[in-house]
C-alpha positions in Angstrom: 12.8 -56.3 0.2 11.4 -59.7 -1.4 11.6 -63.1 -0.5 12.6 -65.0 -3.0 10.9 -68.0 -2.5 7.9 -65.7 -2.6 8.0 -62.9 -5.4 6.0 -59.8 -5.5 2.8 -60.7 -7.9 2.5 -58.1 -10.8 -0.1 -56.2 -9.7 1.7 -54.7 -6.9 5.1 -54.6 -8.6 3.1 -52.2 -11.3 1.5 -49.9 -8.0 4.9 -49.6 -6.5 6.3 -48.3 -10.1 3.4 -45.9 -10.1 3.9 -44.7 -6.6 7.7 -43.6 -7.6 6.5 -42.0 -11.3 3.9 -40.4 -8.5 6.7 -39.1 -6.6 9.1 -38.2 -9.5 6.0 -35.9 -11.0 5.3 -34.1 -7.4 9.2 -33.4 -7.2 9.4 -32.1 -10.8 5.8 -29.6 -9.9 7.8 -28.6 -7.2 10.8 -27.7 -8.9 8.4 -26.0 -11.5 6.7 -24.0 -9.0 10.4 -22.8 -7.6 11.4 -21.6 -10.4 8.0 -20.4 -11.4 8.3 -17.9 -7.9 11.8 -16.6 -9.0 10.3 -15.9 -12.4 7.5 -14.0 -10.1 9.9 -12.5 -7.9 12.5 -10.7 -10.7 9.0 -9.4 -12.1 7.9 -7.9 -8.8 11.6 -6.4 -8.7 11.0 -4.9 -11.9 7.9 -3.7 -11.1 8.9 -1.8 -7.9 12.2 -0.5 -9.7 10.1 1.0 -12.7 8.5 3.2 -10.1 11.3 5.0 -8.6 10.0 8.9 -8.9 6.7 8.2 -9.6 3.9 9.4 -7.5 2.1 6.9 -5.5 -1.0 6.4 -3.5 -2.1 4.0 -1.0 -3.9 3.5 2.0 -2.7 5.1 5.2 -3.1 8.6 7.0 0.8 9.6 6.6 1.8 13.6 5.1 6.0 14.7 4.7 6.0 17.9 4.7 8.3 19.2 2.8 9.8 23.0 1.9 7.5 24.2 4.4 4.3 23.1 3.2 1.4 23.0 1.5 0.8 19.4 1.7 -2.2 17.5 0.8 -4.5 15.3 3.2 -6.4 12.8 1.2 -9.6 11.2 2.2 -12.8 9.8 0.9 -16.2 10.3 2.4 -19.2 7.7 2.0 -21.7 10.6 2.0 -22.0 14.2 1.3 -20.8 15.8 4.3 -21.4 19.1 5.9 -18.4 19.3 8.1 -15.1 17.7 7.7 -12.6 18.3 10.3 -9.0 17.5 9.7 -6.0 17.1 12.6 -2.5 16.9 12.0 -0.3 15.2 14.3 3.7 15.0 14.6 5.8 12.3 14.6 5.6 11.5 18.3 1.6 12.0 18.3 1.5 15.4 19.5 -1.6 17.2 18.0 -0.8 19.9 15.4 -3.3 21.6 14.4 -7.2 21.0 13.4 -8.8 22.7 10.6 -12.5 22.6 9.5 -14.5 22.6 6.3 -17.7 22.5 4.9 -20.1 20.9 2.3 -17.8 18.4 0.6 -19.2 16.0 -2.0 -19.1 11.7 -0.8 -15.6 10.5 -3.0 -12.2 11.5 -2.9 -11.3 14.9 -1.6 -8.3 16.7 -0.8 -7.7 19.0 1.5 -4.4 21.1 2.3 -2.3 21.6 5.7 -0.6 24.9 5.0 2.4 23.3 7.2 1.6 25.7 10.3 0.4 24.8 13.8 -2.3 25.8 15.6 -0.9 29.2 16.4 0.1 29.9 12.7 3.8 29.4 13.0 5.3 26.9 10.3 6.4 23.4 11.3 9.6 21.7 10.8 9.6 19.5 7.8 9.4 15.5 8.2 7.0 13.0 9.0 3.2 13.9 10.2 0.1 12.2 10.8 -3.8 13.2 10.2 -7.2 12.0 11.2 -10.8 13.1 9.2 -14.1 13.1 11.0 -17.0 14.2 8.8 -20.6 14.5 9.7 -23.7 15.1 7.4 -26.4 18.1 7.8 -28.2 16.1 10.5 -24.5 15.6 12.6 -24.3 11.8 12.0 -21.2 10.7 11.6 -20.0 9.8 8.2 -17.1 6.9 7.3 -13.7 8.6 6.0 -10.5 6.6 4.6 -7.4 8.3 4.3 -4.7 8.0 1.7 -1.3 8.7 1.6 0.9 9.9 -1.4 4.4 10.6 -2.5 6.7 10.3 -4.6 8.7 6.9 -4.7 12.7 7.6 -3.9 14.1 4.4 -2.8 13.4 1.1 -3.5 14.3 -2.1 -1.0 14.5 -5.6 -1.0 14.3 -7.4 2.3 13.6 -11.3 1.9 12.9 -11.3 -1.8 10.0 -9.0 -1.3 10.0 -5.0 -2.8 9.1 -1.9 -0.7 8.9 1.0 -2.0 9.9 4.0 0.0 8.4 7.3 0.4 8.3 10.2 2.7 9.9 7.8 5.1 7.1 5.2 4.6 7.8 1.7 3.8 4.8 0.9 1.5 4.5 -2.9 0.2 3.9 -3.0 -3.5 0.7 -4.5 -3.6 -0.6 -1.8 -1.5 -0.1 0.6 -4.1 -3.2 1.7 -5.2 -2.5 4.5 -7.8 0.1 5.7 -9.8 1.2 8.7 -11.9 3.5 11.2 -13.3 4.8 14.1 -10.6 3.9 16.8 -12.7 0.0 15.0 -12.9 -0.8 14.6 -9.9 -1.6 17.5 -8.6 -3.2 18.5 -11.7 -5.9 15.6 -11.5 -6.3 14.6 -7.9 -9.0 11.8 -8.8 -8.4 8.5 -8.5 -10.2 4.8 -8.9 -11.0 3.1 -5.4 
């Protein structure tokens, strides 16, 4: 409020008018930037929606066995290993079964579960779990990360943000870190880390 018998001077009449443009700017950004995350959002929708049966692959150490198996376990080595062991686990943690193999090349690698247990009798179809340990020709332990793929069958939204389901996995979409066609992926198991 003013006084009238002693009036703001000029100069600070002009800040105050520049403090409220000030204001008026920051509250039109922010409306910008609102409707610039919608924009984002409806594209990230799209996005996820556009993969729906596609075959994806991310980080993580999840199989589904399905139809009674084969199922793929894929890994990456840092080195050139001379022994890879591989262990499945089921849902609850239970160990599996462990299989071993030899003289595989540092990259990505897949290996199959035939879908059997330890004993040779097939599994029940669902969710599993493995774990790799490699070791080079000197038995020093080489660094693995595992992968996990399937094919995308349901998309969700849950507060704006698209997950893509597979194999009973909730996978974010910007953990996705491949993509392809069913029909080629098991025709060219390589992929771009």
């Amino acid at each position: 409020n003013q006084d009238p018998l002693s009036p703001t001077d000029h100069t600070e009449f002009t800040a105050q008018l520049a403090q409220f443009s000030s204001l008026e700017q920051l509250s039109n950004v922010n409306d910008n930037l609102e409707l610039l995350q919608n924009f984002q959002a409806s594209t990230n929708n799209s996005q996820a929606v556009s993969l729906l049966g596609k075959e994806i692959t991310t980080n993580g150490n999840f199989l589904q066995l399905t139809g009674g198996g084969p199922v793929g376990c894929d890994f990456s080595l840092s080195g050139d290993a001379a022994t890879v062991v591989t262990s499945v686990y089921d849902s609850t943690g239970g160990f599996v079964k462990s299989f071993e193999n030899k003289n595989l090349v540092a990259g990505h690698n897949t290996l199959l579960w035939d879908g059997t247990d330890q004993d040779g009798n097939p599994t029940a179809d669902g969710s599993y779990t493995f774990e790799v340990q490699a070791a080079d020709a000197n038995k020093q332990n080489i660094e693995t990360e595992t992968f996990f793929t399937g094919t995308v069958n349901t998309v969700t939204f849950e507060n704006n943000t698209p997950f893509l389901i597979s194999g009973g996995q909730k996978i974010a979409l910007g953990d996705v870190i491949r993509v392809a066609a069913p029909e080629n992926s098991i025709e060219d198991p390589q992929f771009e880390e």
